[in-house]
C-alpha positions as a Markdown table, in Angstrom:
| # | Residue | x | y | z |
|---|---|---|---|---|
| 1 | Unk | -6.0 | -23.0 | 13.9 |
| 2 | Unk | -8.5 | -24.8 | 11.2 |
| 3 | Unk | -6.9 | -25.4 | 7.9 |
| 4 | Unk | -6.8 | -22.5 | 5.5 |
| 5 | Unk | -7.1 | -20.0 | 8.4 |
| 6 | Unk | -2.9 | -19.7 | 8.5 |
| 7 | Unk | -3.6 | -18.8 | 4.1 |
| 8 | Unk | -6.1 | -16.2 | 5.0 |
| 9 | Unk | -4.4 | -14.2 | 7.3 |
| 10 | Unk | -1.0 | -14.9 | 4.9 |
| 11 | Unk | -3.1 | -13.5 | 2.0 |
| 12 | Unk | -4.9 | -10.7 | 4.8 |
| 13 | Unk | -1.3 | -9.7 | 5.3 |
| 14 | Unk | 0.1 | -9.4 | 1.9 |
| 15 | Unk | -3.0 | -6.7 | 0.8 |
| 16 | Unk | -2.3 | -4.8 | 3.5 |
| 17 | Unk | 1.6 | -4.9 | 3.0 |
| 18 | Unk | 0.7 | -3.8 | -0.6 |
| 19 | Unk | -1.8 | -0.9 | -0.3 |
| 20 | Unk | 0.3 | 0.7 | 3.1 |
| 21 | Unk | 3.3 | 0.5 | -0.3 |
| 22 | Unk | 1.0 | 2.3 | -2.8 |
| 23 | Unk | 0.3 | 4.3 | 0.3 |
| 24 | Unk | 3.9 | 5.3 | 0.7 |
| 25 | Unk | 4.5 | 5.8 | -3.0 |
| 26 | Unk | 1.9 | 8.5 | -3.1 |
| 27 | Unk | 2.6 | 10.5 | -0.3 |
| 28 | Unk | 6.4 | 10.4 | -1.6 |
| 29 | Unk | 5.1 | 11.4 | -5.0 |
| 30 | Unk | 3.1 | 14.1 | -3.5 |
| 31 | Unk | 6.5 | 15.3 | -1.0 |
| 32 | Unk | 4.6 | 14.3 | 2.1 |
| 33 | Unk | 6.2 | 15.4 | 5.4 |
| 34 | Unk | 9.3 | 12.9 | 7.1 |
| 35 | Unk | 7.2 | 12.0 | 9.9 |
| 36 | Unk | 4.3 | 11.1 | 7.9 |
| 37 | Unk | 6.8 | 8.6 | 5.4 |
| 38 | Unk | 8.4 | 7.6 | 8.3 |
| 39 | Unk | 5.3 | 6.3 | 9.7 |
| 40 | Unk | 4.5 | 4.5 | 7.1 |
| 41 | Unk | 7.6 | 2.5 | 6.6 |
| 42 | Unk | 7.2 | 1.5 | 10.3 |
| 43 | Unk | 4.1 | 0.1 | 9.7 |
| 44 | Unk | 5.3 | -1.6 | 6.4 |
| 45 | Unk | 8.4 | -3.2 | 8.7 |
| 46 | Unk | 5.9 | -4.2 | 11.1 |
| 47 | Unk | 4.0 | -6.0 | 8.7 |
| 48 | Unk | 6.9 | -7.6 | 7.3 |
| 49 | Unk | 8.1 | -8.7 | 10.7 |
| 50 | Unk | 4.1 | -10.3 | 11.4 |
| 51 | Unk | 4.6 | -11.9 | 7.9 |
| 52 | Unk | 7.8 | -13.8 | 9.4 |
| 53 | Unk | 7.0 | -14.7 | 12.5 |
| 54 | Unk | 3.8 | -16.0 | 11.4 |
| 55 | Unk | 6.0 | -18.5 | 8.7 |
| 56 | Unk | 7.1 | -20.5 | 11.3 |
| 57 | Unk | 10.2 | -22.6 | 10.1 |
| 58 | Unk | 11.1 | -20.3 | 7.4 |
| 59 | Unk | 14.2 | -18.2 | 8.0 |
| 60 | Unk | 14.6 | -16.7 | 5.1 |
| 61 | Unk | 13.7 | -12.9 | 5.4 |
| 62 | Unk | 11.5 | -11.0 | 2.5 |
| 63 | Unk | 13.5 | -9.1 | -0.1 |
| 64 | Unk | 13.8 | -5.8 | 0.6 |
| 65 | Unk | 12.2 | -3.6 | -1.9 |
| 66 | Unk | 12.8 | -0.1 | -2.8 |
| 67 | Unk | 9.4 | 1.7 | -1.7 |
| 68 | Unk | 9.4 | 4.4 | -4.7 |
């Protein structure tokens, strides 16, 4: 990996983690269906989980936030 390509996908990762939460916020404001939240917090997990592995070292998980 050249340097600054591990800060790219870090930073690559972090606007997708925040627009699938604005995602998420607005389908619960606007009473989406449980399957269509419940995807979403899968793909919000998975994206947290890519975001940890990829800190390699680091062992301390994210904090969990409340998605409203």
């Amino acid at each position: 990996m050249k340097a600054g390509e591990g800060m790219l996908k870090n930073r690559e990762h972090c606007i997708r983690l925040g627009a699938l939460k604005v995602r998420y916020r607005q389908a619960w404001e606007r009473k989406a269906s449980s399957c269509e939240l419940a995807a979403l917090i899968s793909d919000i997990e998975k994206l947290e989980r890519d975001q940890l592995s990829d800190r390699k070292g680091n062992a301390t998980p994210p904090a969990k936030e409340l998605y409203l």
